[in-house]
N, C-alpha and C positions, 0 to 999 in steps of 0.2 A: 896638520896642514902646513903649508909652504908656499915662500912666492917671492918673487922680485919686485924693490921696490927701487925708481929710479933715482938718480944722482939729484939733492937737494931740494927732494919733493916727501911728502907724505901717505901713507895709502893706511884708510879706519878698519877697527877692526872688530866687530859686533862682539859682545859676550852674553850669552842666555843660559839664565838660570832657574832651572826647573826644579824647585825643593818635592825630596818625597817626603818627609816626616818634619813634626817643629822641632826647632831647637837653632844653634850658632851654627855657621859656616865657615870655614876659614882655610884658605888652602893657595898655592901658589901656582901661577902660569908662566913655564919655563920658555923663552921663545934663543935658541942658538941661531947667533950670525957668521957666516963665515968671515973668517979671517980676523974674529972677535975675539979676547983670551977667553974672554968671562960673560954668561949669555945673561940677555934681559931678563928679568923678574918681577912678574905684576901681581904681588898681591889683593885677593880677592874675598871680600868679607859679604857676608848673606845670612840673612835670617830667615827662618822658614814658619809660617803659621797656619793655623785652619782657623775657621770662622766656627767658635764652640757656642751652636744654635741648640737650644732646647724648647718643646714645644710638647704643650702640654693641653689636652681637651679634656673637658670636662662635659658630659650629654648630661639630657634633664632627667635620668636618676640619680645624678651625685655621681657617677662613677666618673673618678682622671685617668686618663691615660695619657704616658707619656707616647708618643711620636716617634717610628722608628723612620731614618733617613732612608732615601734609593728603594724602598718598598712599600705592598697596597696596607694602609691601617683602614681600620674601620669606621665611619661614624655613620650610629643608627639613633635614627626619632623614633622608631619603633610607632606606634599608631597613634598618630593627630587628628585633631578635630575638625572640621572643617571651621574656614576661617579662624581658626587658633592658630597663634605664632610663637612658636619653640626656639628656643634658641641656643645652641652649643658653643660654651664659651673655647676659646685659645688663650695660651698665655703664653709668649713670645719671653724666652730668659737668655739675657747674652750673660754667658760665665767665661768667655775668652778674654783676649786684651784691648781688641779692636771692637767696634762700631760699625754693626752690619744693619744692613736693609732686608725687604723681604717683599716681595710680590706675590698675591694670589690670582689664581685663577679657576673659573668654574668654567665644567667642560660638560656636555652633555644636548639634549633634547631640549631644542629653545622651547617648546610647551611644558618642561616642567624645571626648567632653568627660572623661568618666570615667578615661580612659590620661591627663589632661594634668593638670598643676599647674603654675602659676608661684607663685612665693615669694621676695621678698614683695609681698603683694595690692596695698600702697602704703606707702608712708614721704615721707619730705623730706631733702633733699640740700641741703646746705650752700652758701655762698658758695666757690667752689676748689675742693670736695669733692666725691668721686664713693662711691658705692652700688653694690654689686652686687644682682644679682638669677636667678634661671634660671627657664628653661622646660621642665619631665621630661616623658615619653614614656616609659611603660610599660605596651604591650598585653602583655594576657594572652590576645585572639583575636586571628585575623587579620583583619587592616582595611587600609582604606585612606582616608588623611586628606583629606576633602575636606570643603568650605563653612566650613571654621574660619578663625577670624579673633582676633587679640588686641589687644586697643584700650590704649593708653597715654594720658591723660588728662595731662595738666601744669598745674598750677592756673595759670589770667589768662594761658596759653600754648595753643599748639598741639597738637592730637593726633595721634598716631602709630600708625598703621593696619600688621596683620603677617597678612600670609596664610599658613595653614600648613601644610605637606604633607610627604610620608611614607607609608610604610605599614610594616604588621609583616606579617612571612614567619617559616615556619618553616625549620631549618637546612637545608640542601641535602645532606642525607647519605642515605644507601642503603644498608639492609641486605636480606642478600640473602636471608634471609626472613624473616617477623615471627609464625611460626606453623610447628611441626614436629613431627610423631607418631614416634615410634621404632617402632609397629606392638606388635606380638605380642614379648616378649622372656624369653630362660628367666632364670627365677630367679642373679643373680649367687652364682660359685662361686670361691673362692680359683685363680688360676690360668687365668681361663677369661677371652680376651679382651672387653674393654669394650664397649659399645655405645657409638659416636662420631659427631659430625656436628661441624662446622665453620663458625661464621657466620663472614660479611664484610663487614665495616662499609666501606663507601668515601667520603671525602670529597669533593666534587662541588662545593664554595663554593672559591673566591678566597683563602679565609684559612685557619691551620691551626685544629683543632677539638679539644678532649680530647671524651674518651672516657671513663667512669665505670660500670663494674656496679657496680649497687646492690643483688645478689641475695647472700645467705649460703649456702654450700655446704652440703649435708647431706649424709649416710648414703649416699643413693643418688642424687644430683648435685650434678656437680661444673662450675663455669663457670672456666676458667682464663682471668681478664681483672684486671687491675689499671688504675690510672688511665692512659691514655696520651693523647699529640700525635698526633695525624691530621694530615699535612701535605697542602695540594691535592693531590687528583688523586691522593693515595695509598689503601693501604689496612689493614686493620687484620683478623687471623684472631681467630675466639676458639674454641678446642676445647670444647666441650663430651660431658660424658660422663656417660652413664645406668648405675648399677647397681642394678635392681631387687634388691629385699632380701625382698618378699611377694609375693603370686601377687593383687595389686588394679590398681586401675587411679591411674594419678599421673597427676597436671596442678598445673602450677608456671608462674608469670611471673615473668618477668625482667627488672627494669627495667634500663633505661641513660640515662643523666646527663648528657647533650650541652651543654658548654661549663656544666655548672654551671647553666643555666638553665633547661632544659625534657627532659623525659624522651619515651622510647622503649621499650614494651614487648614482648617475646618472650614467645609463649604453646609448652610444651612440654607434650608428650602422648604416654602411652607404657604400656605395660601389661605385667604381669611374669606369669610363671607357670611 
């Protein structure tokens, strides 16, 4: 570059410097004046660094994976339960010199953005020091994760791109009816046997399952069930028994409380006279 600068005046002169690699900088800018013997010399010192962000998830089988920067990594819930909340940790490690920050963002369908949170939205992570952070997952429908994405921002650093998928299922269990009339029945008389039927809860999932009636017995039914373990592939009785006490018509539901997280209800219908 070159230029004219008038008699007893000044003219600035910007310098930008764009490091491509870390490490020192150190180099001279030669500027010749004419009619000068000996031309100006501005030495220029500069340090170049990256922001050395490591990130690290861990999903709910144990497996970590570190985080590759500028491309899609993976994070799968693989099949949740409904109303169950999962959650994939992050661990945020600065091993550089400086003191970065970090912004996330979720991208995707606000009808299943709504099951997701991560927390927290952003912070800053120390020189040696590490952050946690998670990712929850909890449907209340059944869905399945697709087009979402969680963006990881690192200030004067690289971003970190998570693709993420899963779906929520309801339990795999089986009863073997969810609806039962006892008909026409006489008026219950001290003595005079019961009106009975017997459901059957069978577990049909991989893992064991409790079992929970949430119904309170009355006068004239009675559900003999307390909280139990349902192991795969097993099964589980529950006696139920009708004593009509008036000549009307009853209808009672019956809920049950599958692993604490999402209910099941039995509809019973029965007439006394």
């Amino acid at each position: 570059m070159e230029g004219w600068i008038p008699p007893l005046s000044r003219f600035p002169i910007d310098i930008f410097f764009t490091p491509k690699q870390e490490g020192d900088v150190n180099f001279n800018l030669i500027c010749n004046v004419k009619k000068k013997v000996h031309p100006l010399t501005l030495n220029v010192k500069a340090e170049g660094y990256t922001m050395n962000a490591e990130i690290k998830c861990k999903d709910r089988t144990g497996s970590i994976t570190l985080l590759t920067p500028n491309q899609t990594n993976i994070v799968n819930f693989y099949e949740v339960e409904l109303n169950e909340c999962v959650q994939c940790e992050f661990n945020f490690i600065n091993t550089g010199k400086f003191t970065f920050s970090f912004q996330a963002e979720l991208c995707g369908s606000k009808a299943l953005l709504q099951y997701l949170e991560f927390s927290p939205i952003d912070s800053t992570v120390d020189v040696g020091q590490s952050v946690h952070a998670t990712l929850s997952f909890q449907p209340l429908k059944k869905c399945v994760l697709t087009d979402l994405e969680l963006r990881i921002k690192i200030s004067h650093g690289p971003t970190f791109m998570c693709s993420i998928s899963g779906c929520a299922v309801s339990p795999a269990i089986h009863f073997s009816f969810t609806s039962y009339n006892f008909g026409t029945c006489f008026i219950y008389q001290a003595g005079m046997p019961p009106y009975k039927q017997t459901l059957v809860i069978t577990n049909k999932q991989e893992t064991p399952m409790s079992i929970d009636c949430l119904y309170t017995n009355t006068t004239h039914l009675e559900v003999n069930c307390h909280v139990d373990v349902v192991k795969p592939g097993n099964t589980l009785e529950i006696p139920i028994t009708f004593y009509p006490r008036e000549s009307i018509n009853y209808q009672e539901l019956i809920p049950f409380e599958i692993n604490g997280l999402s209910q099941q209800t039995g509809r019973n219908q029965r007439e006394g006279y």
